[in-house]
Backbone as a chain_set.jsonl record, in Angstrom:
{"seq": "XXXXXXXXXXXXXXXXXXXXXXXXXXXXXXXXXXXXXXXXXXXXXXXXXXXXXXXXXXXXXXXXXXXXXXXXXXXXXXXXXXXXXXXXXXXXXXXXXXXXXXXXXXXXXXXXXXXXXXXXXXXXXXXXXXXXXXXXXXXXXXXXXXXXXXXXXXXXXXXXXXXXXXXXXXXXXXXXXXXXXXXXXXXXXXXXXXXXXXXXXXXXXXXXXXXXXX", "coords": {"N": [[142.189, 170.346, 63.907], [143.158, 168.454, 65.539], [141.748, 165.612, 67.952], [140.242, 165.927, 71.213], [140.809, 163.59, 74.402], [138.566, 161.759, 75.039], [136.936, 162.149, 78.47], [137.213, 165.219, 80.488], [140.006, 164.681, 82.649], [140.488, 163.744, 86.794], [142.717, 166.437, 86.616], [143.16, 169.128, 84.753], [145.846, 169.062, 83.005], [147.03, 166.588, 83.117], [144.824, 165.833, 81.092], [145.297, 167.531, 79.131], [147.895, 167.114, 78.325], [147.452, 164.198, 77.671], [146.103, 164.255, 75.285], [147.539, 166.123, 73.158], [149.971, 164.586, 73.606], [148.601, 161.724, 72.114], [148.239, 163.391, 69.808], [150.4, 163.975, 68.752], [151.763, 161.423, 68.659], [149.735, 159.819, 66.264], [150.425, 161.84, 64.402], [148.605, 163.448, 63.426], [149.424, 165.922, 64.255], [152.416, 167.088, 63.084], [156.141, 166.326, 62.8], [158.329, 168.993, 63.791], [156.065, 170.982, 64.119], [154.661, 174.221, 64.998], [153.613, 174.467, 68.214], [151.641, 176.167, 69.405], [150.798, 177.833, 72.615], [148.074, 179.238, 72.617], [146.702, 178.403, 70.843], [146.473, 175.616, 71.311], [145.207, 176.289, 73.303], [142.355, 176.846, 72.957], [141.528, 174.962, 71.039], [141.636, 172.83, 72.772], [139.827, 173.871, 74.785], [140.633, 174.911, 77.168], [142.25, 176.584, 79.481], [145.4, 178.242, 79.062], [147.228, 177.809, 80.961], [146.737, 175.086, 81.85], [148.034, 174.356, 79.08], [150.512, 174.808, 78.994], [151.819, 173.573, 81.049], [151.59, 171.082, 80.598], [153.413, 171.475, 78.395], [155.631, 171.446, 78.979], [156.092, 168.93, 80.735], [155.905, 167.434, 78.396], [158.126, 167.986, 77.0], [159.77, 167.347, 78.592], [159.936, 164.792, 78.483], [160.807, 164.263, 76.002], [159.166, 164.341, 73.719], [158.4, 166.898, 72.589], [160.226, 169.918, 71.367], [161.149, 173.016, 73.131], [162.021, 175.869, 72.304], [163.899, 179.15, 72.956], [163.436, 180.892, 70.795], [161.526, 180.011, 68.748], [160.167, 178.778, 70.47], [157.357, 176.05, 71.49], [158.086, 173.313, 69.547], [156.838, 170.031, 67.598], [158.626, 167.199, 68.066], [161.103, 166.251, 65.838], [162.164, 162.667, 64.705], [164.993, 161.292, 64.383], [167.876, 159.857, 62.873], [169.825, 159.704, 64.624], [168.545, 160.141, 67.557], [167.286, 157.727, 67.253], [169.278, 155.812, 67.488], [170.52, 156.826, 69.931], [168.426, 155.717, 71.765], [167.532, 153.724, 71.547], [170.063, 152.705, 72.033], [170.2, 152.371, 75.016], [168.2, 151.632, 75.462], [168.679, 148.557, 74.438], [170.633, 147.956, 76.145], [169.905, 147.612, 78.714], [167.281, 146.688, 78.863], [166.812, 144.059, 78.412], [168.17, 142.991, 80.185], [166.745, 143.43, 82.376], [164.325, 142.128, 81.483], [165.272, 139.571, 81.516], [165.903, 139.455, 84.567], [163.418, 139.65, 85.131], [161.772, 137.119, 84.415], [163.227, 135.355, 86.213], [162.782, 136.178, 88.587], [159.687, 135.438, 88.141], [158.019, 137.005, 87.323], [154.544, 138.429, 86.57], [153.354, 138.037, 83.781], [150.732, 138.793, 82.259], [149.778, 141.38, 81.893], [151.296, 141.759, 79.799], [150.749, 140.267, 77.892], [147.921, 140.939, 77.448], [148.112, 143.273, 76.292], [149.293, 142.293, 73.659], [146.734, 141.812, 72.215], [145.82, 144.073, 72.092], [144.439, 146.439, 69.271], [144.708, 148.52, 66.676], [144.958, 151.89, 65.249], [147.25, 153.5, 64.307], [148.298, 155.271, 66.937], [147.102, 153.664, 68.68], [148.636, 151.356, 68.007], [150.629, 152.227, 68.798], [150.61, 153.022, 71.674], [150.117, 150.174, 72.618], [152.175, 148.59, 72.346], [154.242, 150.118, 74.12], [153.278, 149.246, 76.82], [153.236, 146.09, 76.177], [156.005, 146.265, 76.086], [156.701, 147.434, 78.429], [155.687, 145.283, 80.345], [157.344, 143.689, 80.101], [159.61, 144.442, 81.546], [158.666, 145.205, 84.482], [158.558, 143.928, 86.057], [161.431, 143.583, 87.295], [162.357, 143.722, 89.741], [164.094, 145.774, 90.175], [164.309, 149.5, 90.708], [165.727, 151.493, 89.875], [166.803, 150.931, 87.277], [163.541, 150.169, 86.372], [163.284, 153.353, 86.213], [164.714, 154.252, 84.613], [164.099, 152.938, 82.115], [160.974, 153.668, 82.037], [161.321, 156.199, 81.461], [162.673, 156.532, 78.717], [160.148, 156.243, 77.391], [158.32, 157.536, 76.022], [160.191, 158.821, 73.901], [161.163, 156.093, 72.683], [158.12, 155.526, 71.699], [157.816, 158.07, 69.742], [160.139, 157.245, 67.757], [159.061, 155.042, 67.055], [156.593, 155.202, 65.695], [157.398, 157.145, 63.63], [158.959, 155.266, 62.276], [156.978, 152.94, 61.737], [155.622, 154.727, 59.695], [157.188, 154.989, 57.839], [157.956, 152.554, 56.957], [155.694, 149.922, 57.181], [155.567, 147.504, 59.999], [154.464, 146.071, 61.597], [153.02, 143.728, 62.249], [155.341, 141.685, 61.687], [156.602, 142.322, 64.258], [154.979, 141.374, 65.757], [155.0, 138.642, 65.81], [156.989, 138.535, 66.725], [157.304, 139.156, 69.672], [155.202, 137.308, 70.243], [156.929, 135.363, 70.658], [158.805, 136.449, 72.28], [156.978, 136.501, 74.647], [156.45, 134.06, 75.33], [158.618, 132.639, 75.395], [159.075, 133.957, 78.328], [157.311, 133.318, 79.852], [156.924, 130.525, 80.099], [159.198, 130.719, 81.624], [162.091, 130.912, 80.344], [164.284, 132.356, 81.07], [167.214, 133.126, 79.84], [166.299, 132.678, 77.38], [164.214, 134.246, 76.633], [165.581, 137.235, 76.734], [167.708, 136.863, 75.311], [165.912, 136.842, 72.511], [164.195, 139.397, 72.303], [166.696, 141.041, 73.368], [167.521, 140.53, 70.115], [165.341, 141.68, 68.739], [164.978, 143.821, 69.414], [167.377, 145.03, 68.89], [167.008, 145.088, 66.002], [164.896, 146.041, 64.723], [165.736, 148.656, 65.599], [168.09, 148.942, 64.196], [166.773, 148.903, 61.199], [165.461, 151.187, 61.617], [166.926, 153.458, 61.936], [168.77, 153.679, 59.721], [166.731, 153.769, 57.837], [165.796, 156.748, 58.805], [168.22, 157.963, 58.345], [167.905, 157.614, 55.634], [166.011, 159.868, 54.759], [166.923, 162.125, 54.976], [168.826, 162.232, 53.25]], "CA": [[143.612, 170.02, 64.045], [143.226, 166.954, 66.161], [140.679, 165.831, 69.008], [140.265, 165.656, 72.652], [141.146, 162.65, 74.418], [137.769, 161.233, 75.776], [136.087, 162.936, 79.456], [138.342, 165.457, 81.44], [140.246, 163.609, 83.729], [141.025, 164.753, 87.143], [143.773, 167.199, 86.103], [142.75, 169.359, 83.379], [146.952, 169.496, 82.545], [146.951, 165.392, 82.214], [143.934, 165.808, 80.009], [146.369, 168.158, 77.893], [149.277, 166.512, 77.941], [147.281, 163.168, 76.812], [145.688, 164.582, 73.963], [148.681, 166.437, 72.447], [150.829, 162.747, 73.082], [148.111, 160.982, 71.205], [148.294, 163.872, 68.475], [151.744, 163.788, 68.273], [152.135, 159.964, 67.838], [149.004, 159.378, 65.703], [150.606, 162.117, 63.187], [148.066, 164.56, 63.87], [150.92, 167.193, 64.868], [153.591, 166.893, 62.497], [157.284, 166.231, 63.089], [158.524, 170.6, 63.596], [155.072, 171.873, 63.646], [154.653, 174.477, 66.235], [152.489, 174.431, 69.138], [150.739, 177.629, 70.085], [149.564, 177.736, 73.633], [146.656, 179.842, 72.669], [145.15, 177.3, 69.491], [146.166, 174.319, 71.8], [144.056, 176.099, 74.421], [141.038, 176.848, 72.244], [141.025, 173.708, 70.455], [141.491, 171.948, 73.72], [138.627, 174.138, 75.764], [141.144, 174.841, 78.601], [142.871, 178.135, 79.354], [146.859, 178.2, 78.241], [148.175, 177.251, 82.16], [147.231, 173.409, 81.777], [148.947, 173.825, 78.02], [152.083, 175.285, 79.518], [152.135, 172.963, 82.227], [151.609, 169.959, 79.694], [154.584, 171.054, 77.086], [157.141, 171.313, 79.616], [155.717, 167.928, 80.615], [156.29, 166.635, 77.077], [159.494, 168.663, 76.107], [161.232, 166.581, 79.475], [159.697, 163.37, 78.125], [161.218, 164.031, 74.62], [157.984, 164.725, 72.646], [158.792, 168.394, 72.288], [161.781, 170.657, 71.644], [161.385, 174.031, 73.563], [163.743, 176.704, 72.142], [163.682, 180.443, 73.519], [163.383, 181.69, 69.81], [160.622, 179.106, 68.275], [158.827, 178.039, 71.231], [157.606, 174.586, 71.77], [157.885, 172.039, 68.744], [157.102, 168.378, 68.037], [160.535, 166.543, 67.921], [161.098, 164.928, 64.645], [162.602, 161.702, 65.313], [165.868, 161.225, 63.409], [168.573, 158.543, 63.25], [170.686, 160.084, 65.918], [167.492, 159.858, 68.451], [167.397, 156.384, 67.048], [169.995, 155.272, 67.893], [170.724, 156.578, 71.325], [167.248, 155.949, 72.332], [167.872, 152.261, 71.551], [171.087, 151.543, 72.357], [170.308, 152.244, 75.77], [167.374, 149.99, 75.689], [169.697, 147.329, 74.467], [171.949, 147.612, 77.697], [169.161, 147.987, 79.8], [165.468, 145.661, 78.803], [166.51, 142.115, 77.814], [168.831, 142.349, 81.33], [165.885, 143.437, 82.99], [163.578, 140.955, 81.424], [165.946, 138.107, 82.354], [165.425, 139.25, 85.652], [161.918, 139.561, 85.455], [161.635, 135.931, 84.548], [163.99, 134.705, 87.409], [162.109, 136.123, 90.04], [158.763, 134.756, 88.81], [157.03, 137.734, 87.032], [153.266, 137.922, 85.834], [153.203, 138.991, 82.167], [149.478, 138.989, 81.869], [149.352, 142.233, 81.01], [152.455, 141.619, 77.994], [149.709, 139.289, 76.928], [146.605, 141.641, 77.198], [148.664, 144.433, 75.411], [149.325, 141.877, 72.345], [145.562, 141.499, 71.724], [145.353, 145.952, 71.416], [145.439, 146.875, 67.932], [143.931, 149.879, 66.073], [145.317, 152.895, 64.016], [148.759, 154.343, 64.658], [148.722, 155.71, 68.284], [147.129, 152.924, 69.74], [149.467, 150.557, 68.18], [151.826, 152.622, 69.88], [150.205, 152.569, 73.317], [149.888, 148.919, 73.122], [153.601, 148.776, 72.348], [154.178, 150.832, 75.382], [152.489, 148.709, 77.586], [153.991, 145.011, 76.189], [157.977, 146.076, 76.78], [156.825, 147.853, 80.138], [155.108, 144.334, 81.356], [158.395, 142.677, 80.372], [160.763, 144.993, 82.68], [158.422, 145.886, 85.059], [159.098, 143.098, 87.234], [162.829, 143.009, 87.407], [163.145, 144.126, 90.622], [164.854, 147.331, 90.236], [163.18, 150.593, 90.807], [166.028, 152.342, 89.07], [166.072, 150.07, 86.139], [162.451, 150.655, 85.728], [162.335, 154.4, 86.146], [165.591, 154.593, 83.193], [163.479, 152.612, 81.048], [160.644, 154.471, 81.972], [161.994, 157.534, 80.779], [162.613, 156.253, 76.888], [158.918, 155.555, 76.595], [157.87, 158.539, 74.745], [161.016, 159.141, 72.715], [160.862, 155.204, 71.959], [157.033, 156.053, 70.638], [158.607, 158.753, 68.733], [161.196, 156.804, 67.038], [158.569, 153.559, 66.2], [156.177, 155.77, 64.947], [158.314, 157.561, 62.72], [159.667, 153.866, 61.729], [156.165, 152.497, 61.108], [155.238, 155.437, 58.974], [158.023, 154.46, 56.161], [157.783, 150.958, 56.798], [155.175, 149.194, 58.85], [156.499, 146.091, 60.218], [153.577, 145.252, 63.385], [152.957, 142.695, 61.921], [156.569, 140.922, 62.102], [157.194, 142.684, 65.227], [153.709, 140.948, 66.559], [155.181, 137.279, 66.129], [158.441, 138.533, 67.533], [156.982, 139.977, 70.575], [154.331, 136.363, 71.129], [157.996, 134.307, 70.805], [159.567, 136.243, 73.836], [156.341, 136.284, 75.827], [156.066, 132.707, 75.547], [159.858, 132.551, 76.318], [159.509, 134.357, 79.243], [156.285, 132.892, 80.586], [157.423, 129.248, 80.2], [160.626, 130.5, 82.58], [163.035, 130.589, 79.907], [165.207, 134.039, 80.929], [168.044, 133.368, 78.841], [166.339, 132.776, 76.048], [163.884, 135.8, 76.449], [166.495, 138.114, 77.031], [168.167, 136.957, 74.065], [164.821, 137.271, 72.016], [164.081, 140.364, 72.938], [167.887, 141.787, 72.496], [167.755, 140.735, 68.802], [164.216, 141.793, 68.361], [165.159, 145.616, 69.681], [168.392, 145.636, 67.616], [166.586, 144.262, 64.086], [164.229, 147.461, 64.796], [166.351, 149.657, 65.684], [169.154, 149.164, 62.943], [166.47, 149.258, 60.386], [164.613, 152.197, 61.363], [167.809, 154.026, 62.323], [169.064, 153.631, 58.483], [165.839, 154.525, 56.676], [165.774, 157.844, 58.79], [169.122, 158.546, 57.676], [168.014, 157.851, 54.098], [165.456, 160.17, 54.587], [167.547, 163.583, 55.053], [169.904, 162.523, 52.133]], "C": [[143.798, 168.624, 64.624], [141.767, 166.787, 67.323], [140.973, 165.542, 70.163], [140.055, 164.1, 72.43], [139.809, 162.396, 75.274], [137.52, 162.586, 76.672], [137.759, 163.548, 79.762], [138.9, 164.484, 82.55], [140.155, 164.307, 84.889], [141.899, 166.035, 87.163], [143.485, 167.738, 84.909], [144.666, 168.985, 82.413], [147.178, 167.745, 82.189], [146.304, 165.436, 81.099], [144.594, 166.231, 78.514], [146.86, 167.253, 77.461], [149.063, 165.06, 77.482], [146.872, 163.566, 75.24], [146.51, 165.339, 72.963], [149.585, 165.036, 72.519], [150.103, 162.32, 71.864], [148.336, 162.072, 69.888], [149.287, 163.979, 67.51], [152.237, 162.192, 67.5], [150.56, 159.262, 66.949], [149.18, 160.277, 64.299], [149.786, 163.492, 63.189], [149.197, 166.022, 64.002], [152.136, 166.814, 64.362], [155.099, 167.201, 63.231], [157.21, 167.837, 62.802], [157.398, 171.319, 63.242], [154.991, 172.396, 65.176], [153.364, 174.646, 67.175], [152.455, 175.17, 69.701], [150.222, 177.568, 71.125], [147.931, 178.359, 73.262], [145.784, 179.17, 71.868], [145.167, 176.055, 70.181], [145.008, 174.717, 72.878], [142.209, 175.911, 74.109], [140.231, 175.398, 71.745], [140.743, 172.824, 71.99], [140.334, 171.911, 75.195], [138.967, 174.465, 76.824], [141.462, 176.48, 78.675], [144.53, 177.704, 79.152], [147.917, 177.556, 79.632], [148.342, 175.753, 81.975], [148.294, 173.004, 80.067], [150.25, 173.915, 78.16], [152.94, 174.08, 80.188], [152.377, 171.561, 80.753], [153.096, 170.22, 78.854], [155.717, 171.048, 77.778], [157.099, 169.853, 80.188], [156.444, 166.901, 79.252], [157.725, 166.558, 76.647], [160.044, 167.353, 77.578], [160.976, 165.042, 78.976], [160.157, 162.674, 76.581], [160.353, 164.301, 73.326], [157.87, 165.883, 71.949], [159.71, 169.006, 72.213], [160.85, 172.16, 72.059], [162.538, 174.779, 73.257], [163.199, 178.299, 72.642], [163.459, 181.075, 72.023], [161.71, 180.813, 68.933], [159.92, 179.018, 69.156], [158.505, 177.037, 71.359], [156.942, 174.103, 70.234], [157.342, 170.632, 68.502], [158.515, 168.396, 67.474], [160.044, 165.599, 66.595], [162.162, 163.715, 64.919], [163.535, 161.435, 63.928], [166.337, 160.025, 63.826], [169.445, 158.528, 64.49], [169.67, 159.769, 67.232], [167.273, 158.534, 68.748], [167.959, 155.912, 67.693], [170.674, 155.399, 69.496], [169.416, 156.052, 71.818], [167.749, 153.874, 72.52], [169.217, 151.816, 71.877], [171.102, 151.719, 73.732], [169.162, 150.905, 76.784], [168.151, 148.461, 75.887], [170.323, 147.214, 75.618], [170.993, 147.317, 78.913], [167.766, 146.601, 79.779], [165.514, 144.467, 78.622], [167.299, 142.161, 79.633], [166.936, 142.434, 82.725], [164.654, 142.436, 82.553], [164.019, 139.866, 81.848], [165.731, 138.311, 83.47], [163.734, 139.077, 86.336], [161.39, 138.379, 85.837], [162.058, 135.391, 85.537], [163.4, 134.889, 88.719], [160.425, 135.957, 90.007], [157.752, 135.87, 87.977], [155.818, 137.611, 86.615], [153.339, 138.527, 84.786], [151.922, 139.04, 81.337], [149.333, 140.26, 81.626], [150.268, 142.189, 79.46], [151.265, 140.989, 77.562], [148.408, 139.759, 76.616], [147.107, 142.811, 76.091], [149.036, 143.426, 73.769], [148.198, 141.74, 71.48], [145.136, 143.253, 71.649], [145.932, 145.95, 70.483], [144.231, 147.573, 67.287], [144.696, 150.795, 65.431], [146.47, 153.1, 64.773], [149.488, 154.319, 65.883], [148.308, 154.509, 69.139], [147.799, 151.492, 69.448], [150.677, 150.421, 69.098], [151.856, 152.334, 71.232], [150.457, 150.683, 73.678], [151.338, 148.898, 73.147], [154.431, 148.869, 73.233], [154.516, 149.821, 76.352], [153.062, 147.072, 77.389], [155.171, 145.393, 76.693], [157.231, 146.695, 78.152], [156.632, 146.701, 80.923], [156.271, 143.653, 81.347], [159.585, 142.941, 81.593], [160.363, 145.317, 84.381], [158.613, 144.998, 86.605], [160.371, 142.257, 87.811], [163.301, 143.481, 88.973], [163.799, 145.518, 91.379], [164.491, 148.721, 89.975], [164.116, 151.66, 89.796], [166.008, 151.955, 87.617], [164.758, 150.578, 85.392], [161.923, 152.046, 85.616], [163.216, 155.053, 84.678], [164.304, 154.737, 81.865], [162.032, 153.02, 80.856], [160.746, 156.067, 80.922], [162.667, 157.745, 79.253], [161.248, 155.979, 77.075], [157.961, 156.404, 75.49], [158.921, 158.934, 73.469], [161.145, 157.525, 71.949], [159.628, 155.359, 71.056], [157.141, 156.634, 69.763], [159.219, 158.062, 67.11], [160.208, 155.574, 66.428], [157.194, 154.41, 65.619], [156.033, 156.273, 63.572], [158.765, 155.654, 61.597], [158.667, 153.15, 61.103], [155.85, 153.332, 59.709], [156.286, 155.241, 57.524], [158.006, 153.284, 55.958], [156.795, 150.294, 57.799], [154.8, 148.243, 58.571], [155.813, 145.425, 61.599], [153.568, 144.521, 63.278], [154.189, 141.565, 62.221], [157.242, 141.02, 63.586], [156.427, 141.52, 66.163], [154.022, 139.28, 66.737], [156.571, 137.563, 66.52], [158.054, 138.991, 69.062], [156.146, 138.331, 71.01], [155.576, 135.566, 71.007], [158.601, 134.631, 72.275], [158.561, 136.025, 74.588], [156.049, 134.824, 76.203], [156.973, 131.833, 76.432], [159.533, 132.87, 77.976], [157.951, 133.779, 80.292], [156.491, 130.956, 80.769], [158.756, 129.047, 81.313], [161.703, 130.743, 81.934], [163.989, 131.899, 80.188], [166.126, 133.983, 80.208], [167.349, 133.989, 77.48], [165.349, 133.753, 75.83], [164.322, 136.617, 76.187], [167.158, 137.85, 75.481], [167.302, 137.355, 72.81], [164.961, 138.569, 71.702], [165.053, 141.518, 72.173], [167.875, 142.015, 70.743], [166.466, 141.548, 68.094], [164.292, 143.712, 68.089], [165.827, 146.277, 68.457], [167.666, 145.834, 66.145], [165.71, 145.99, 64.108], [165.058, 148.465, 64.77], [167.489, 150.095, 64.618], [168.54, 149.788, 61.657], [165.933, 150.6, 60.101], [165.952, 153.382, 61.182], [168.72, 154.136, 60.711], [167.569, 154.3, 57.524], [165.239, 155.946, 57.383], [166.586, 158.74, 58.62], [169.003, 159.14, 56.109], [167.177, 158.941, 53.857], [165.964, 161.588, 54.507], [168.715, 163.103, 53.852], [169.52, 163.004, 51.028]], "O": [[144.564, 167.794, 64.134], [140.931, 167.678, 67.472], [141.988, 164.869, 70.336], [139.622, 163.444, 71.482], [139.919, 162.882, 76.4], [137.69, 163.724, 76.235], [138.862, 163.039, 79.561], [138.23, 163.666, 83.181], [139.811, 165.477, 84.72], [141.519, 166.773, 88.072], [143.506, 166.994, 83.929], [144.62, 168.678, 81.222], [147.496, 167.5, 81.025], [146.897, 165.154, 80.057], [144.542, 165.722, 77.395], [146.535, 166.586, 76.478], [150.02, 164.477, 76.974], [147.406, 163.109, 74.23], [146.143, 165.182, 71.798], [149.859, 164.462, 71.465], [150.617, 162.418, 70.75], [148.642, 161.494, 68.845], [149.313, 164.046, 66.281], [152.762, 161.903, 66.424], [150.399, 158.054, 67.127], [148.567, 159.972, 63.276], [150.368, 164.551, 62.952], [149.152, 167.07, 63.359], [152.939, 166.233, 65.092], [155.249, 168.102, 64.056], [156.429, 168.262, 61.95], [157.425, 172.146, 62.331], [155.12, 171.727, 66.201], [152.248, 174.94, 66.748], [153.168, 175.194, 70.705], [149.036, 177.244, 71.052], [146.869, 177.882, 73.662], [144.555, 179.175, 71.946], [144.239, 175.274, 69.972], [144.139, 173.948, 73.289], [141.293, 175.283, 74.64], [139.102, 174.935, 71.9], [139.673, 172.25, 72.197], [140.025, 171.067, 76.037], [138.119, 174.492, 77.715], [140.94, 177.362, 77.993], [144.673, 176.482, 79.109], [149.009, 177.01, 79.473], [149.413, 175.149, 81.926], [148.963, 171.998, 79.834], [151.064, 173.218, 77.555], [154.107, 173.723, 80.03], [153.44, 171.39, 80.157], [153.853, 169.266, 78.68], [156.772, 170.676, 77.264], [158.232, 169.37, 80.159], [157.24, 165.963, 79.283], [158.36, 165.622, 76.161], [160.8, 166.459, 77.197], [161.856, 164.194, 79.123], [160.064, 161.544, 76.101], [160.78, 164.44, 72.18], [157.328, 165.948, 70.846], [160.441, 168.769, 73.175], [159.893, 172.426, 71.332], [163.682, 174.587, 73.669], [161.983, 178.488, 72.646], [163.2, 182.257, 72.247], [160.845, 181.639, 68.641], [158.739, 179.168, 68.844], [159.563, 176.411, 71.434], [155.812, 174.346, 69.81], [157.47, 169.958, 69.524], [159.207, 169.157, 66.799], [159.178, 164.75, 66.389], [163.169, 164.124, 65.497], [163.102, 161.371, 62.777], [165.831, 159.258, 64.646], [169.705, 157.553, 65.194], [170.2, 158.991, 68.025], [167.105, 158.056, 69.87], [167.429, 155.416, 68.687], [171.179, 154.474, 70.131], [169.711, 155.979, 73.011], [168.141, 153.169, 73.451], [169.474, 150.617, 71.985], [172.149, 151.216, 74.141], [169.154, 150.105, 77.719], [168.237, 147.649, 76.808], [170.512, 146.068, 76.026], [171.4, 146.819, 79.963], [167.532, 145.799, 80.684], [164.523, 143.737, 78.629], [166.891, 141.249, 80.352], [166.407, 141.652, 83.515], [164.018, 141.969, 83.498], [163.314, 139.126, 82.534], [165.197, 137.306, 83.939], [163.185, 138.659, 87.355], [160.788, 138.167, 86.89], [161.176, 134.698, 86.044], [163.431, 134.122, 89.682], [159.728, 136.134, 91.007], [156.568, 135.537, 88.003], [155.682, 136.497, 86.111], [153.399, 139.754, 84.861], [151.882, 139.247, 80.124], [148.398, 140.349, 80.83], [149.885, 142.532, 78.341], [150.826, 141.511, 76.537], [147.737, 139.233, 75.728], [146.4, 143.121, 75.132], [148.985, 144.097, 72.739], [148.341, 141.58, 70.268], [144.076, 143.56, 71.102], [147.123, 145.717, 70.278], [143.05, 147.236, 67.379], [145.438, 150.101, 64.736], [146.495, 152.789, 65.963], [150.579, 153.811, 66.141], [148.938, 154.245, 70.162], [147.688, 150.567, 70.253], [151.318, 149.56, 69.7], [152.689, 151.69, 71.869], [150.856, 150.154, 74.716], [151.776, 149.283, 74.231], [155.324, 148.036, 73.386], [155.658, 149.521, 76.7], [153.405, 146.599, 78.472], [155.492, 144.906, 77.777], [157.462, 145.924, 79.083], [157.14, 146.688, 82.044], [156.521, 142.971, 82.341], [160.209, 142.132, 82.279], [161.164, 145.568, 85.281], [158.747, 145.363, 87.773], [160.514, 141.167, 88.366], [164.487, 143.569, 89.293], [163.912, 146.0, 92.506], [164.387, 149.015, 88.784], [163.562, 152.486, 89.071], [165.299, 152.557, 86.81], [164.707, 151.155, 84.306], [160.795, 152.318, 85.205], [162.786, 155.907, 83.903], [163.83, 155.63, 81.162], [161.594, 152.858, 79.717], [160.206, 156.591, 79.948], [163.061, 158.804, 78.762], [161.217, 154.813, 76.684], [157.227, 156.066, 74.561], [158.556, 159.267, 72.341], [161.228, 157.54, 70.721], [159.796, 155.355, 69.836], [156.713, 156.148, 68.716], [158.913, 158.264, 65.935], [160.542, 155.118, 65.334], [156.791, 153.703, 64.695], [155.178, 156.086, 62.708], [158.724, 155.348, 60.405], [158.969, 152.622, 60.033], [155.819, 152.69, 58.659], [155.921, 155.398, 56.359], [158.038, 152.845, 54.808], [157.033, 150.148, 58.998], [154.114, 147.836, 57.634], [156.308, 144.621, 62.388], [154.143, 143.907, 64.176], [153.94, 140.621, 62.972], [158.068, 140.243, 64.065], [156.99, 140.885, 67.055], [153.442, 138.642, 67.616], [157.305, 136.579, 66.617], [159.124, 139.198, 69.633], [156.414, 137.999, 72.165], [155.183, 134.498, 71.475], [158.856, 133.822, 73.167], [158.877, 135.258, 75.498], [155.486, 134.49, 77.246], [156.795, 131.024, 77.342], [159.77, 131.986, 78.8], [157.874, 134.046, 81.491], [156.045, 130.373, 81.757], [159.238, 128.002, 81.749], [162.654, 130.877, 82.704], [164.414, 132.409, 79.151], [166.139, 135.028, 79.557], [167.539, 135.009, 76.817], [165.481, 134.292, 74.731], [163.753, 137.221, 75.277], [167.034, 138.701, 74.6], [167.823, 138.148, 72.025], [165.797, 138.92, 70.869], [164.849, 142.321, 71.263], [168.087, 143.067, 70.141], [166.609, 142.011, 66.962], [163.927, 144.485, 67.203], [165.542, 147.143, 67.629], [167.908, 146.756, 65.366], [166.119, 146.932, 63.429], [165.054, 149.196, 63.78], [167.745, 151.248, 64.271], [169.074, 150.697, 61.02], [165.856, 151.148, 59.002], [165.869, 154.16, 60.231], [169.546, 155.043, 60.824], [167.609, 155.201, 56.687], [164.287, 156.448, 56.786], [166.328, 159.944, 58.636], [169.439, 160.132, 55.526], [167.319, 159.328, 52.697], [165.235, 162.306, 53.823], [169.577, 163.965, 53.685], [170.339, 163.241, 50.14]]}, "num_chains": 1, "name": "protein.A"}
């Protein structure tokens, strides 16, 4: 069905809850396929507590729907998801990158995360990991725990978005324009970057998962 994620970690229930993420955003675990504690436990070598513990984990992070009649799901990532998912980004990540810049941030990791690239999920991870280095030094603990808290239903949604169209490539010289912006000092013009960079994604994907249920 899919594979373990590397050594146990401490926590057998991280260990879970990484290796169902990666299965989920590498495709592995289809959009509405359901997840059985007892074949995730088998396959996964654990007993069914760290899988429990993991999907309620996931389901609050957006990766899963939990229903009392079904049980736990992956979330298929529609246009509606889309679009809130991102338009809160928009209000929220270019202001926080402008501040990032203003007070001086290091974006050596934005710049180590542009040089990860590999199959699906760990485009995703890297993904991840660039917008987090841009916000992560704005200052604002609530700020960063919002935007936090889209980082798996963003994965979701660019996943989904690569898989009908994939656009790393264009994203990948839109992504070394703001870091350059924002490492040269420029916060406006990061922030502005950035903004249009989210939207252009987000409009497009947010239309061809509409087209996809018509």
């Amino acid at each position: 069905m899919y594979d373990r994620v590397g050594a146990l970690p401490a926590s057998r229930t991280d260990f879970v809850l990484e290796s169902i993420k990666e299965a989920i955003l590498s495709g592995k675990l289809k959009p509405g396929q359901a997840l059985v504690e007892t074949d995730l436990a088998a396959t996964l070598e654990v007993s069914k507590t760290p899988v429990r513990e993991a999907l309620k984990t996931l389901a609050g992070s957006g990766l899963v729907v939990m229903s009392p009649y079904k049980g736990a799901t992956v979330r298929a990532a529609d246009a509606e998801l889309a679009r809130s998912v991102f338009d809160v980004r928009l209000l929220l990540e270019p202001e926080a990158l402008r501040r990032s810049v203003e007070l001086g941030a290091d974006f050596a990791e934005a710049r180590s995360a542009l040089d990860d690239t590999g199959d699906l999920a760990r485009r995703s991870l890297a993904n991840r990991r660039f917008h987090r280095a841009l916000y992560a030094g704005c200052g604002n603990p609530v700020m960063i725990e919002v935007l936090d808290g889209l980082r798996d239903r963003t994965a979701l949604v660019t996943v989904a978005g690569w898989g009908l169209h994939p656009t790393w490539e264009a994203e990948d010289a839109e992504h070394r324009a703001i870091l350059v912006a924002a490492e040269e000092g420029f916060a406006a013009e990061a922030a502005d970057l950035l903004h249009r960079h989210v939207r252009t994604f987000a409009d497009r994907v947010a239309e061809e998962l509409a087209d996809v249920v018509r």
